[in-house]
C-alpha positions as CSV (number, residue, x, y, z in Angstrom):
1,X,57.1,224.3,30.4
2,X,60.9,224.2,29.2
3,X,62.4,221.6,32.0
4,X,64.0,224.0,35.0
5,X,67.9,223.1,33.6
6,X,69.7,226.2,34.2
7,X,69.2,230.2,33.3
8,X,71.7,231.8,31.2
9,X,73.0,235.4,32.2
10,X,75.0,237.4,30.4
11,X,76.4,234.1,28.4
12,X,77.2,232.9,31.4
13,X,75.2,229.4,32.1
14,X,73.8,228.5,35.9
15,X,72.8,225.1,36.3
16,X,69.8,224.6,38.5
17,X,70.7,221.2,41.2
18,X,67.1,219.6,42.2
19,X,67.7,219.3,45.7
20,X,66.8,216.1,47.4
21,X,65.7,215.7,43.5
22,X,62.5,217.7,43.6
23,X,61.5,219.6,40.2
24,X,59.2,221.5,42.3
25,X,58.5,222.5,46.1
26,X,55.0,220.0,46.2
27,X,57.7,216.9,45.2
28,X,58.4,214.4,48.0
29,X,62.4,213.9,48.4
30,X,64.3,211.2,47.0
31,X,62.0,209.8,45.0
32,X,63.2,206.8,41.9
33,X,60.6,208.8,39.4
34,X,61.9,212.6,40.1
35,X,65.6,211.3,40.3
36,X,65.4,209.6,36.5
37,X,63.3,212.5,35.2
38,X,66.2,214.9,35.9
39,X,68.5,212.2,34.3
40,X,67.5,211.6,31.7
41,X,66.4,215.5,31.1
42,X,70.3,216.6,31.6
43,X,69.8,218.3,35.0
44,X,72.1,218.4,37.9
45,X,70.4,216.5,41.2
46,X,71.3,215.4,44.5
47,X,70.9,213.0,46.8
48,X,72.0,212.3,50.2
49,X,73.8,209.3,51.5
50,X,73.2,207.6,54.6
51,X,75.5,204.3,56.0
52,X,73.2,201.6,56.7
53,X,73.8,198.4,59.3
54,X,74.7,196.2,56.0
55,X,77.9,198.2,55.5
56,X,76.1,200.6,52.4
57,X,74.2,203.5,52.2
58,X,70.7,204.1,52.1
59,X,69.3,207.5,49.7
60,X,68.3,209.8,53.0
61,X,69.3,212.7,54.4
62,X,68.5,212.7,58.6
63,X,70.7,209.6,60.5
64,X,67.4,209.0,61.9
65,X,64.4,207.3,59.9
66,X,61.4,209.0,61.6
67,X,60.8,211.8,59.7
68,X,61.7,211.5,56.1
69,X,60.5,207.7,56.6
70,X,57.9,205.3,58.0
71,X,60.6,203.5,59.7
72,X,61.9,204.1,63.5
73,X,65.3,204.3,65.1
74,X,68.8,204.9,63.2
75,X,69.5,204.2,60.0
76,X,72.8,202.6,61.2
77,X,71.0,200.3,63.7
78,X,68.5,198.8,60.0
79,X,69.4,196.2,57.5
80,X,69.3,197.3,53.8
81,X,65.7,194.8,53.7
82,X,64.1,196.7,55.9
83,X,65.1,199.7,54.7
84,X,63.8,198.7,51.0
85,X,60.1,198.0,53.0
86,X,59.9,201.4,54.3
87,X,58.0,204.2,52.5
88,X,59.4,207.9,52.0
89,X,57.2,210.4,53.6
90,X,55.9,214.0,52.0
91,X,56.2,217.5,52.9
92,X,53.2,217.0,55.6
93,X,54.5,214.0,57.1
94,X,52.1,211.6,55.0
95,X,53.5,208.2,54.2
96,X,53.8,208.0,50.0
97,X,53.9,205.5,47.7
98,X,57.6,205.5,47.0
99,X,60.0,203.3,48.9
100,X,63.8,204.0,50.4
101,X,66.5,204.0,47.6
102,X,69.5,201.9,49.1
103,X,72.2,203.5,46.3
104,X,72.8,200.2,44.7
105,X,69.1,200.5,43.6
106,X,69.1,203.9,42.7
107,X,72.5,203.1,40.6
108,X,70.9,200.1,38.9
109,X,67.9,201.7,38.0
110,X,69.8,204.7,36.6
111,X,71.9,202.4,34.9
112,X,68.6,201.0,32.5
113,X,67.7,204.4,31.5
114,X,68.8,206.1,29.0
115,X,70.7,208.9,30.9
116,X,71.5,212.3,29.3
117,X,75.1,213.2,28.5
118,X,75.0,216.2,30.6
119,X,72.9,214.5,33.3
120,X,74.8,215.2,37.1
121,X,74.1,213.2,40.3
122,X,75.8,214.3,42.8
123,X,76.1,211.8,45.8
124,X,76.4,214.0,49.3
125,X,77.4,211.8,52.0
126,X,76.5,212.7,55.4
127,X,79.4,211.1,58.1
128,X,82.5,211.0,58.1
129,X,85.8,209.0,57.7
130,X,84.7,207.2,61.0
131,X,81.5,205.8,59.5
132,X,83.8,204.1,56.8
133,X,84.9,200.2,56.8
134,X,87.0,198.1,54.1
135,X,83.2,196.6,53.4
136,X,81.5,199.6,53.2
137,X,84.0,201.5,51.1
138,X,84.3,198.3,48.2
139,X,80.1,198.3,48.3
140,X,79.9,202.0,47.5
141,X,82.6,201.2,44.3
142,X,80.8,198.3,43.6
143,X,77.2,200.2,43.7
144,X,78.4,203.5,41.5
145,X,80.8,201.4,38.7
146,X,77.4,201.4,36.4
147,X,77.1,205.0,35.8
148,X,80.4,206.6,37.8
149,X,80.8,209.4,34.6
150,X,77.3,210.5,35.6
151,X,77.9,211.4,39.0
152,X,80.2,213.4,41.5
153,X,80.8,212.5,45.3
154,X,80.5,215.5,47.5
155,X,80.7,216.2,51.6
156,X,82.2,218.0,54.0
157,X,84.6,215.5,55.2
158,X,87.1,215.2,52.2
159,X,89.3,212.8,53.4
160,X,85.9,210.2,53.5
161,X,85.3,211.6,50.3
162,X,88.8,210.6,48.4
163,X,88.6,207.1,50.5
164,X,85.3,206.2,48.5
165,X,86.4,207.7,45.7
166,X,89.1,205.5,45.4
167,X,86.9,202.4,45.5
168,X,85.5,204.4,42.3
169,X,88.1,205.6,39.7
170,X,87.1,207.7,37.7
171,X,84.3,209.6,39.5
172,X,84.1,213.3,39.9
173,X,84.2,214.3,43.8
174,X,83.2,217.5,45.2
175,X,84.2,219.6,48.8
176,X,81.7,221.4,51.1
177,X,83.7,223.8,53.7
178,X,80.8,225.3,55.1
179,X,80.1,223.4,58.6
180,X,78.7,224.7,61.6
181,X,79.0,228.6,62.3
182,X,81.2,229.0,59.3
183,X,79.4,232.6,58.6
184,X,79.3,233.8,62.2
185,X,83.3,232.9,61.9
186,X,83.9,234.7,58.9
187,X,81.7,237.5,59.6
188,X,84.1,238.5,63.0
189,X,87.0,237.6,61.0
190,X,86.4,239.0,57.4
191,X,88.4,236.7,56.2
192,X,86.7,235.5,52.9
193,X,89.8,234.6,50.8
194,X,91.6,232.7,53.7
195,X,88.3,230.3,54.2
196,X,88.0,230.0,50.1
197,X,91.8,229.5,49.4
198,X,92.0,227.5,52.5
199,X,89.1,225.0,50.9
200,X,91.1,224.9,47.8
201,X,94.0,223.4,49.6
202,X,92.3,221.3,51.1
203,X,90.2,219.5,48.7
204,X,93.3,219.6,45.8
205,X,90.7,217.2,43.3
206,X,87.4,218.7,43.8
207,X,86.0,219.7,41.0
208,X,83.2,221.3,43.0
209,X,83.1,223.3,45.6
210,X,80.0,223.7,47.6
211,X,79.4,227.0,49.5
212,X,76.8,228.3,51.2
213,X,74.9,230.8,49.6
214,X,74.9,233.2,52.1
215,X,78.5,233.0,52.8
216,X,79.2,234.0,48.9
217,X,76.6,237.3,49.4
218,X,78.0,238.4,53.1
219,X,81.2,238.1,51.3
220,X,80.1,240.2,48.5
221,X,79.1,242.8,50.8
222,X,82.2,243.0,52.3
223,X,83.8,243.6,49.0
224,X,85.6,240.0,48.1
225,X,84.5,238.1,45.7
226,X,85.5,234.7,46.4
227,X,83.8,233.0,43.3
228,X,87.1,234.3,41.5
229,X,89.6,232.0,43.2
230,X,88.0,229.1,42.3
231,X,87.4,229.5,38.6
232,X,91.1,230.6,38.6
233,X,91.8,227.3,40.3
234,X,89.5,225.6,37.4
235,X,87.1,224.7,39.5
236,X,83.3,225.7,40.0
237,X,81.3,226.5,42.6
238,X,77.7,225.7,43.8
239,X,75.9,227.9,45.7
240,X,73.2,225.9,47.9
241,X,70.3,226.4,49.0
242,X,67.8,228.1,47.4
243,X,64.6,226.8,49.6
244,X,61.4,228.9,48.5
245,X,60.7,231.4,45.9
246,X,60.3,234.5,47.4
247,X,60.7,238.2,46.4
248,X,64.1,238.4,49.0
249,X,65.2,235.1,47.4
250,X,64.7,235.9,44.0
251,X,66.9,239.0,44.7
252,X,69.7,236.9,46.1
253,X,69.5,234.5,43.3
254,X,70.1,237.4,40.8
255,X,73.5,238.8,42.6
256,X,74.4,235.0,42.3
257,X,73.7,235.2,38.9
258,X,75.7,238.2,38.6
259,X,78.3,236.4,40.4
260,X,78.6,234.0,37.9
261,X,78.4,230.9,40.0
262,X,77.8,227.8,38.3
263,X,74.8,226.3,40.0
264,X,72.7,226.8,42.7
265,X,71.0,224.5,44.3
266,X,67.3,224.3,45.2
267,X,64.1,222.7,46.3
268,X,62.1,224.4,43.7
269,X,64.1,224.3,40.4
270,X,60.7,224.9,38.6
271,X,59.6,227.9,40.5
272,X,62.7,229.4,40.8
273,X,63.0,229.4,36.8
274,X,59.3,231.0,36.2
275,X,59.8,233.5,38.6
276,X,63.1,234.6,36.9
277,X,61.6,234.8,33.8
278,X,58.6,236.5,35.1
C-alpha cells in the first residue's frame, strides 16, 4: 500500500498528521518505530509533550502515567529514569514492549536516521507558561537543536510556545485556539471570523493553526468560511481529529477536502486513505 501521506483534491494537496504517530488505528501511541517510519517516509506526525520532575519533557499525552503507561502518579512528581523504565501501554490497556520517549531520546534517535525532507514532527505541548523554568526551557533547546528544521512546536498556550521557541531558533511553532467549549461559544455567538481573526492576532508567527474540525464544518454551515483568512494571512491550517473511519467521518473528511485545509489529523492515516480511495 502507497504510505498514507496526504490525498490530493482538485490540485489541492492534504497532508495526513499520524496522530500520537499511529499509521493505523491497531498502532500503540508514541511509539520510537511508528514515529521514525513516518520520518523517514515524509509524513506529518505528532507527539505530545509532557514536563517531567527533571525539568524536561516526557513523549505523553495524559499529566497522569496510569493509563497510557505502566507507571503510577504524575508525570511531574517522576524522574526522567524512571520514566525511561516504564512501558507504553496499547489500545486495551496491555503493557507493550516499547518504553517512554523522554524528547531528548526521541530527538537523538531521529537525529541518526536518515529523515525525509518533507518529514514534519510536530511537538504539542500540553501546560502552560506556568509549567515553564529557566532549566526546563534551555533543555527543550538543547533536546530539539539536532533536527529543529524537521519539526514545529504547537499548543494552546502561545506565549509557552514562543518562550520554548526561543530556546530553539529556528523552529517552526504552531497555535491551537480551540480550548474548552470553544464550539458551544461560537455556536451562540456565530461569530466564526472574530474567533479565527482573533487567533491570527494572537499567534502573529504561527505558521499553523490548529482548529478543531468540527468548529471549521459548524462554521461552514453557517456560511463562513474561516479556512480563507488564514491562507490570506499565509498561514495553513490543520483540521484535528479524525478518530475512526466511518461512513459520517468520511463525509466530513470530504467537505474538509473541499475546504482545502491543509492537513487533517488522525489516528488512522491508513484507513482513512483506503476508504477515500475506495
Amino acid at each position: 500500500m502507497t504510505a498514507p501521506i496526504l490525498i490530493e483534491r482538485n490540485g489541492h494537496n492534504t497532508w495526513l498528521k499520524w496522530h500520537r504517530g499511529r499509521r493505523r488505528l491497531s498502532d500503540p501511541v508514541f511509539t520510537g518505530e511508528r514515529i521514525v517510519e513516518a520520518m523517514r517516509l515524509g509524513a506529518s506526525v505528532e507527539v505530545d509533550l509532557v514536563v517531567h520532575a527533571d525539568s524536561g519533557c516526557a513523549v505523553l499525552h495524559d499529566l497522569e502515567l496510569d493509563r497510557e503507561t505502566t507507571g503510577r502518579g504524575k508525570v511531574r512528581d517522576t524522574g526522567a529514569a524512571t520514566l525511561r523504565q516504564l512501558h507504553l501501554r496499547d489500545n486495551q490497556g496491555q503493557p507493550v514492549t516499547d518504553r517512554v520517549l523522554l524528547l531528548e531520546d526521541l530527538c537523538a534517535l531521529l537525529a541518526e536516521k536518515q529523515i525525509h525532507p518533507d518529514a514534519l514532527l510536530q511537538l504539542d505541548f500540553k501546560e502552560d507558561l506556568k509549567a515553564l523554568t529557566p532549566q526546563l526551557v534551555a533543555n527543550f533547546g538543547a533536546s530539539v537543536a539536532p533536527i529543529r528544521s524537521s519539526l514545529i512546536l504547537s499548543g494552546g498556550d502561545f506565549d509557552a510556545i514562543a518562550m520554548l521557541a526561543g530556546a530553539a531558533p529556528g523552529i517552526a511553532i504552531g497555535y491551537d485556539p480551540c480550548y474548552g467549549e470553544s464550539l458551544s461559544r461560537l455556536q451562540a455567538t456565530g461569530d466564526y471570523l472574530g474567533f479565527i481573526e482573533q487567533a491570527l492576532v494572537t499567534a502573529p508567527d504561527a505558521r499553523m493553526i490548529y482548529l478543531a474540525y468540527d468548529i471549521v464544518l459548524a462554521a461552514a454551515d453557517a456560511g463562513t468560511d474561516i479556512i480563507a483568512p488564514v491562507h490570506a494571512a499565509g498561514r495553513r491550517v490543520d483540521a484535528w481529529t479524525i478518530n475512526n473511519i466511518t461512513p459520517e467521518t468520511i463525509a466530513q473528511v470530504e467537505r474538509l477536502l473541499h475546504l482545502k485545509v491543509d492537513q487533517i489529523t488522525t489516528d488512522d492515516p491508513e484507513g482513512l486513505v483506503e476508504a477515500i480511495r475506495q
